[in-house]
N, C-alpha and C positions, 0 to 999 in steps of 0.2 A: 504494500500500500504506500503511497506516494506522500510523504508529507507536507504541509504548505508552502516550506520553502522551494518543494522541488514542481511543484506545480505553478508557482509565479513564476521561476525560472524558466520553465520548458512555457511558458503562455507568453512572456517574453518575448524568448527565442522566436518561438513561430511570427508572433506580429513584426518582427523586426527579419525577417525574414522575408516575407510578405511583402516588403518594403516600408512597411507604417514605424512610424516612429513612438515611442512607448514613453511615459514620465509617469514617475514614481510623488508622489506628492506628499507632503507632511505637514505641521500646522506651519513649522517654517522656514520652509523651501521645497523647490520643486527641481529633480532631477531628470534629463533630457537624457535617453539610453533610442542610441541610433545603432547601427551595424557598425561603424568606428569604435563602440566602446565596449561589442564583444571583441574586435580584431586587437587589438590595444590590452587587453584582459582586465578591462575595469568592473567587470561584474563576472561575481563566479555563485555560483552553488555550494556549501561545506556547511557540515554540520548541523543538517536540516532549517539552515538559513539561507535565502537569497540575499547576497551580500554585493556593495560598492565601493569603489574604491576610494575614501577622504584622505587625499594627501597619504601618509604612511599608513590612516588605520583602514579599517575596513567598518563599513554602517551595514547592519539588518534594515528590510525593504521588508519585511514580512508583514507586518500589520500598517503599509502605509497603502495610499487610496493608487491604484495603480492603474493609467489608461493609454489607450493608444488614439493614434490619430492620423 
């Protein structure tokens, strides 16, 4: 069974795949995830988190409002 992080991730993937552009949203700020920022390796998958890249750390996207466009 697939857990949440790995289902944003793969729901991701495909819209950005597709060609639509995806953003992760929070109360404050909003992150732009195009095909450049899987090529680049700025969002991964681990540890049943869909994770981003901030400067050195990494942020959880799991409970943030996530759309495509």
């Amino acid at each position: 069974m697939e857990d949440r992080g790995e289902v944003i991730y793969n729901w991701i993937k495909e819209r950005v795949d597709e060609g639509c552009t995806a953003y992760a949203t929070t109360c404050l700020r909003s992150i732009k995830i195009t095909a450049g920022t899987f090529t680049r390796g700025l969002i991964r998958y681990r540890n049943g988190h869909c994770e981003v890249a901030r400067g050195r750390h990494w942020d959880s996207i799991n409970f943030c409002k996530i759309s495509a466009i």
